[in-house]
N, C-alpha and C positions, 0 to 999 in steps of 0.2 A: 562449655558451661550450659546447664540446664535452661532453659525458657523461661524457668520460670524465674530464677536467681538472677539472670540477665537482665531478664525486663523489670525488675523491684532496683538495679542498678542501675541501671540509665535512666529509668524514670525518676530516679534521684536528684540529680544533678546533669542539669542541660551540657554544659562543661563538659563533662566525661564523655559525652557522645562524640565530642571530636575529638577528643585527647585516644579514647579508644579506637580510633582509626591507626595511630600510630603502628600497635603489632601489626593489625591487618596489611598495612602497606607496607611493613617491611616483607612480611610474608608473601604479598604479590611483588614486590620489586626488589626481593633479595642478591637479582643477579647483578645490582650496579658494581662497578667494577674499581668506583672511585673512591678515596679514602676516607673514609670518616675522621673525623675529627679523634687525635689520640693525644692531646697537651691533656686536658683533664683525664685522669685514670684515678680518681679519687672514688671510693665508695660509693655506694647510697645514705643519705642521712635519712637515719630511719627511729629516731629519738621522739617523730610525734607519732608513731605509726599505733602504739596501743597494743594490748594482749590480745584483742578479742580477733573474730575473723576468719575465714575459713580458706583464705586467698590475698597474699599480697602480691599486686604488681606496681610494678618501679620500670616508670620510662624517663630518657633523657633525651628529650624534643630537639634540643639545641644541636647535641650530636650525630642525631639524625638526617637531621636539614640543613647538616654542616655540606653535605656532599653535594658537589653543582649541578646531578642527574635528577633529583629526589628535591631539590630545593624547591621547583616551581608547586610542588605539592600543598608545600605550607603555605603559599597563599592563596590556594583551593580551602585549606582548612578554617585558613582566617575570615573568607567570604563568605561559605555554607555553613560554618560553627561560629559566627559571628563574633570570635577573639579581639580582632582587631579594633571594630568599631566600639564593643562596651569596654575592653581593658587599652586599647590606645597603644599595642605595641604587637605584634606578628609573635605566635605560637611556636616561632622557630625561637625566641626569646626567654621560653620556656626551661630553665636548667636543671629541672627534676620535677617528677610526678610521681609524686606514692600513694597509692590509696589501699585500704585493708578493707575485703567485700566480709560484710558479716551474716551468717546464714540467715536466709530467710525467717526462720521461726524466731528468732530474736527482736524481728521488728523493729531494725536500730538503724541511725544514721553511718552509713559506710566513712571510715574517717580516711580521711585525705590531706595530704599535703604537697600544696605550688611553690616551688621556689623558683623563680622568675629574674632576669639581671637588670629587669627595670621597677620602679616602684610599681607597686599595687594599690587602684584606688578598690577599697574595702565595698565600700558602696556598692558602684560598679559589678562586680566581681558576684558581688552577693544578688544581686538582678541579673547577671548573664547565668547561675545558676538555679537560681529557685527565682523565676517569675511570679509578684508578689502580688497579693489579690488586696482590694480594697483596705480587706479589717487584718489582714495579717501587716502590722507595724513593726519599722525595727526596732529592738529596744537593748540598750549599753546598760551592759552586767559589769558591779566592778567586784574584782577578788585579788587579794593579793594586793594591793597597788597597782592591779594590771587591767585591762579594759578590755571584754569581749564582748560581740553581739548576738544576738538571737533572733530568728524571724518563726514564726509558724508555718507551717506546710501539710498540705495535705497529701500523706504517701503514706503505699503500704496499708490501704484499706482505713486508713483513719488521721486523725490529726496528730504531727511531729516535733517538735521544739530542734529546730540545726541551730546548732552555734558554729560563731566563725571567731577566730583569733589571729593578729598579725604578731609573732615573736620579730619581726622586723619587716621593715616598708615593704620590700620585696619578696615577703612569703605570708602564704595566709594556711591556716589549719583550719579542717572543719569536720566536726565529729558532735555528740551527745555532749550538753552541758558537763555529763560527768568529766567525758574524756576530755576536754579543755580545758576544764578548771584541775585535771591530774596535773595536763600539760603545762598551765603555770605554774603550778607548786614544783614542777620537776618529777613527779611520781609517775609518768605515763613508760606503764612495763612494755619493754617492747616482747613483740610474740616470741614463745619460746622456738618454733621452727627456726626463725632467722636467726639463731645463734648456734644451727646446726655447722659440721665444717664445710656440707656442698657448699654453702649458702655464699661462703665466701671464694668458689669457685666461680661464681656467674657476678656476684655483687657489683665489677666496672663493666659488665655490660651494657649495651645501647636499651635495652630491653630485657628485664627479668624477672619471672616469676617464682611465686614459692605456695604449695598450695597442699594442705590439709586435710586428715581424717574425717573432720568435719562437714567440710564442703562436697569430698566426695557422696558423701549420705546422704545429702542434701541432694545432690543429680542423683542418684540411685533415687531417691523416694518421689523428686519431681517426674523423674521418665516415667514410672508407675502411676502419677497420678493423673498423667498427659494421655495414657491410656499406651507408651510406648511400650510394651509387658514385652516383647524380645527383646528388647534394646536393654530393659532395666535388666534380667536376669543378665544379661551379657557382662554391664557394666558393675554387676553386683558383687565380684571378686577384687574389685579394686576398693570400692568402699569395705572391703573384709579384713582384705590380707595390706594392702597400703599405709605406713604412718605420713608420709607425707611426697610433695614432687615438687624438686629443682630444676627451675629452668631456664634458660639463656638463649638471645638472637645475636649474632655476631654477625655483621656486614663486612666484606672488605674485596677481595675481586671475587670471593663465593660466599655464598652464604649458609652459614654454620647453625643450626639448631642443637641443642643440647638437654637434655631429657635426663638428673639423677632421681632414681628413686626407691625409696629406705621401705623395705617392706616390714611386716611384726615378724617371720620365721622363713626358713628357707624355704620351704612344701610352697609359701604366699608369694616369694617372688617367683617359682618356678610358675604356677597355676596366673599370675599376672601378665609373666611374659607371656604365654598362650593367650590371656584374655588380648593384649595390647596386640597382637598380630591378627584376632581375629576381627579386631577394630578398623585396623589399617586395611585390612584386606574389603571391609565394607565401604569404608571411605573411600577408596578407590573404584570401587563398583559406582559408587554415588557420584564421583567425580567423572568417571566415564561417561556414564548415561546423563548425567547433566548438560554436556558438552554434546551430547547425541542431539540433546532433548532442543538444544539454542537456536540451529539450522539458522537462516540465512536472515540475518538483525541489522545488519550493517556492518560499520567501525566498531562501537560498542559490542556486538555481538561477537565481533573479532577478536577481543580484546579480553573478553570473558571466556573464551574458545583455549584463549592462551594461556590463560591464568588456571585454568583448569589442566589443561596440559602439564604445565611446571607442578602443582600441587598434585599428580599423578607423579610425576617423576620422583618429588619430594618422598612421597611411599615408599615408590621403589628402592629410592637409595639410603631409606632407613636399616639401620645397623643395630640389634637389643644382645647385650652382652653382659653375660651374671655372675656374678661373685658374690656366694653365699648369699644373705639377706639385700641384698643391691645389684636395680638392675639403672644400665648407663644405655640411655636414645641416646642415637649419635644420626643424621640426617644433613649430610654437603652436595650442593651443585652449584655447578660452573653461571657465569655469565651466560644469559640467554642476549642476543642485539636486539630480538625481539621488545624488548624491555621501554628502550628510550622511546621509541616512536610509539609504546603503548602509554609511555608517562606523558607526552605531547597530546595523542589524544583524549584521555583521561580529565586532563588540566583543563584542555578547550573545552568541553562537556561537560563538567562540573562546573568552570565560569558562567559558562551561558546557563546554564540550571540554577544557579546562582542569581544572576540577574537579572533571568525571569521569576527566579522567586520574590527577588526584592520589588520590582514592577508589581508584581500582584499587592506586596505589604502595600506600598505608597496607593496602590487603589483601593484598598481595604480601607486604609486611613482617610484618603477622602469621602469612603463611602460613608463610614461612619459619620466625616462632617455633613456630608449630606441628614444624613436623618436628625443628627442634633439641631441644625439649621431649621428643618421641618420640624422637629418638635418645638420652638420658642414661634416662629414664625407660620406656621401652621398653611405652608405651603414651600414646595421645594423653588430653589432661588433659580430664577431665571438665566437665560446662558449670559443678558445683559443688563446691567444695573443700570439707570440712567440719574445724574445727578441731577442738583436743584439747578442748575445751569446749562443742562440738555447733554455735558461731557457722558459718554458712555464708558462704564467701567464691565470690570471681567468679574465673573462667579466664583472664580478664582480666588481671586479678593477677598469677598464675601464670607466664605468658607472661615474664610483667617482664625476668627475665635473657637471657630469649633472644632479647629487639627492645633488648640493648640498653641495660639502664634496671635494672643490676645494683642502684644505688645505690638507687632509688627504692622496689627490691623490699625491701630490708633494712630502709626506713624501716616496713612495713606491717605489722601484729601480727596477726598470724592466731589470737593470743589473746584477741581481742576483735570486737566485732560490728564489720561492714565501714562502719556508719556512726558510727563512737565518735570519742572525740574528737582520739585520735592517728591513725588512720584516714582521717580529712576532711581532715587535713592530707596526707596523699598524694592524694586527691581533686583538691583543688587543684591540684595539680603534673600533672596528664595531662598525659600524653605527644601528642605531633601525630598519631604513626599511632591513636592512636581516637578522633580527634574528624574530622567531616568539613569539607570547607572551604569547604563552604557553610552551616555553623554560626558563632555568633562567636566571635570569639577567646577569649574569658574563659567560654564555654561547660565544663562539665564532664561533657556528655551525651555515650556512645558512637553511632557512628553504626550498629555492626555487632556483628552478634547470631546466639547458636547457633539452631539448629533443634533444638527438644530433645525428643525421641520417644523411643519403640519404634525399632528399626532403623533409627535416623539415626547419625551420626556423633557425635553428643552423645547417647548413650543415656541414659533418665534410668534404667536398672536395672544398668547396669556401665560398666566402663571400654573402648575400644574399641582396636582395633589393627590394623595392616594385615592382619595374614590375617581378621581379619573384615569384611575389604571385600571381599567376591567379587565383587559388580558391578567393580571395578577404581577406586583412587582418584580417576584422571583425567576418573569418569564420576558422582561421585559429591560434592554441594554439602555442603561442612563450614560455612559461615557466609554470613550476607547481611547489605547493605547495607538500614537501613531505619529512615526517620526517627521516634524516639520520645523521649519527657522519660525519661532511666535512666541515671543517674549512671553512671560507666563502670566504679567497682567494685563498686558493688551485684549481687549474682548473680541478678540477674534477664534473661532471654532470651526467646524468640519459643516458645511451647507448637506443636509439631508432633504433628498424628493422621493417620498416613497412612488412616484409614478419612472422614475430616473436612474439611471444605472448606479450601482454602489459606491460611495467616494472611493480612492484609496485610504487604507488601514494598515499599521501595523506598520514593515519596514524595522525593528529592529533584531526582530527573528529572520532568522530563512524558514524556519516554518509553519510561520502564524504570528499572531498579535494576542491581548489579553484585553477584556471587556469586562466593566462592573455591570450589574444589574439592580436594579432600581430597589431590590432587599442587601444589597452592601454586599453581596457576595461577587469572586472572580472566575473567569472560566480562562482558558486559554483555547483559542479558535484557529483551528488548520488555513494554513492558505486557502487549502483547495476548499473550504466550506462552501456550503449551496446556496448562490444570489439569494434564492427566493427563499429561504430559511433564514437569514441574517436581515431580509427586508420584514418579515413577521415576529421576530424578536426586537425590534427597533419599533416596531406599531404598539402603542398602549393602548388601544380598543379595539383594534381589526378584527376581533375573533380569532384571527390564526394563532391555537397558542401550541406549539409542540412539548409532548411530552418529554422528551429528552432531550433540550437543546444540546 
């Protein structure tokens, strides 16, 4: 798909960035060997899908992640595409995905339909897709007797009206007011391609496409406008002679691609077939030298080595075969063993990527209570609060109203010692942003900890403030990330001397830790970083400010 049709789609809808992993990964782990799920062989429901659109694809997640090679994938997908935590059920849960891409020049919300075998909270759902800005509110449209929503977004160069509809608990539609309120009345045309006969060739596939005259024109005129001028003339016989392309991924001990395609005369599928081998044969060049290009990366590098490999082979054992106006891809290979031990590491790497991302949100989040704190209080909160009674409480604490956690703060008596007995009952109730998420759940240790000195940002002899950050906040480490037993309100932190060797940090990477800085931003820092660089980014007036920390 063209760059630019791709990126106006995924910037649509957060959601689709991991549901689109799905072909990818069958594509890279085609060779599992184990069965997918075949009790369901019913259709696609494709009654919300709409006329418009230049591409339909239709995944079935469920019978993907049916197979016990490929399963630990999905909850890779659940962690980095954050399924699990706003919709409250794993994406292997997922029992059809259909969405229709409509061409860029239309300017329209691409429509989509989840149907899922657990309920759907609407809400939810509608925030794990379109992240909602202050003044964009949602607002309940009724038509019909029937109840849709709407939010504002800004996509596509300008402001969008998406509506969402649940025709039942467990599926939600989302397309253009029009196409929603068609979809209650029952008027919503489905596209004319899908009522071709391929179409019901591929239809109980794990994975299948169907894609249009339309769309092709649309990558033809994007490559030209990307500046691609040999690629575009190349691809310019397909958006000519092409009316449309059926297609299909079948799993089972090989993995089967399948390629119909309905050309307008026979001269266009002959002149097609030539174009679609001179494509292959480029892609294979690019797949080659890709794999030249990786040299020696590690594990992941190994793994990308391979994946290139198979999608080389994948070329080779393409088959194009023509019958008057119709040409039939045909593309099988065997089980690679390579495969499991590349899904093992994949999983492990994508977890840990995963949970260093979510480490940096929860630092983000407190950075920001950081500045909220400094802005009512017009000085940042000391690493130790001291009660009317001398009890020393944690910054931790403190922080409470402004990550958030109004109520939790109220619970806490800052007239009593921070491990009393009314006390430990807020203990218990931590909040997510200070626990790390490679800790357990029923954990109550903080993962992240002041640096408490002379001329840190947590001074232990006064309170600190922006103008006493001459180094500049952005240059200058307010907390780290660093695994120890410390209850998260206990006011205990990391002892900092800048004349004194460096605490330990970090501990839940093998290869580094992550630090806020006193502007709310995160970095993530190498083990091997330089003593004497990490002691001048910990100093808020030494002079020593480096330009690149």
């Amino acid at each position: 798909m063209s760059r630019n049709l791709l990126g106006r789609c995924s910037d649509s809808f957060f959601v689709l960035r991991g549901l689109a992993m799905v072909p990818v990964i069958i594509s890279l782990l085609g060779g599992l060997h184990g069965r997918l799920a075949a009790e369901d062989n019913s259709a696609f429901d494709l009654k919300y899908v709409g006329d418009k659109g230049g591409m339909v694809i239709a995944v079935r997640p469920e019978r993907i992640f049916s197979d016990a090679k490929i399963k630990p994938l999905a909850k890779v997908l659940d962690e980095t595409g954050r399924f699990r935590s706003a919709l409250n059920f794993s994406v292997a849960r997922i029992d059809q995905f259909v969405m229709a891409v409509i061409p860029p020049e239309e300017r329209e919300v691409p429509h989509m339909m989840i149907k899922a075998r657990d309920k759907i909270d609407l809400e939810k759902f509608i925030r794990l897709n379109q992240p909602l800005q202050p003044d964009h509110e949602l607002k309940q449209v009724e038509h019909r007797g029937k109840t849709y929503t709407t939010c504002e977004a800004d996509r596509f160069g300008g402001p969008l009206t998406i509506a969402y509809w649940q025709p039942d608990e467990n599926s939600v539609v989302v397309g253009t007011v029009e196409h929603i309120e068609n979809c209650i009345a029952g008027h919503a045309a489905k596209k004319q391609l899908l009522d071709v006969d391929q179409w019901s060739k591929v239809e109980k596939s794990p994975l299948a496409i169907a894609v249009d005259n339309s769309l092709l024109k649309a990558i033809a005129k994007d490559l030209g406008e990307f500046g691609d001028e040999p690629i575009a003339k190349l691809v310019a016989p397909l958006a000519e002679h092409v009316k449309y392309v059926v297609g299909s991924v079948n799993v089972g001990k090989r993995i089967e691609f399948l390629a119909l395609v309905e050309c307008e005369s026979v001269d266009g599928a002959k002149d097609t077939s030539e174009t679609i081998q001179a494509l292959l044969t480029i892609a294979k060049s690019f797949a080659q030298q890709s794999k030249e290009a990786l040299g020696d990366v590690g594990p992941l590098g190994e793994i990308q080595a391979k994946m290139l490999e198979m999608a080389t082979q994948l070329i080779d054992a393409v088959e194009i075969t023509r019958q008057g106006k119709e040409l039939k891809i045909v593309s099988t290979i065997e089980f690679k063993a390579f495969v499991v031990s590349a899904i093992d590491t994949a999983v492990a790497s994508a977890q840990m990527a995963a949970k260093r991302a979510q480490s940096m949100n929860n630092m983000k989040q407190m950075g920001l209570g950081f500045h909220n704190y400094a802005d009512v209080n017009k000085r940042f909160p000391p690493a130790v609060i001291v009660g009317s009674n001398g009890d020393k409480h944690s910054w931790r604490v403190a922080i409470l109203p402004y990550i958030g956690e109004q109520k939790l703060f109220e619970q806490y008596r800052f007239d009593e010692p921070w491990d009393s007995k009314e006390n430990l009952k807020v203990l218990a109730q931590m909040p997510e942003a200070f626990r790390h998420p490679d800790d357990p759940a029923d954990s109550t240790n903080t993962a992240y900890y002041a640096l408490v000195g002379p001329g840190t940002m947590f001074d232990s002899e006064k309170p600190v403030w922006f103008p006493d950050v001459t180094d500049g906040t952005s240059n200058t480490i307010m907390y780290v990330e660093a695994k120890r037993a410390v209850p998260w309100t206990k006011p205990e932190d990391i002892p900092y001397d800048p004349k004194g060797e460096l605490p330990d940090l970090g501990g839940y990477f093998p290869d580094g830790f992550n630090a806020t800085f006193g502007d709310g931003s995160v970095r993530f820092f190498s083990k091997d970083v330089d003593p004497l660089e990490l002691h001048k980014m910990i100093q808020i007036s030494d002079g020593q400010i480096l330009k690149d920390p």
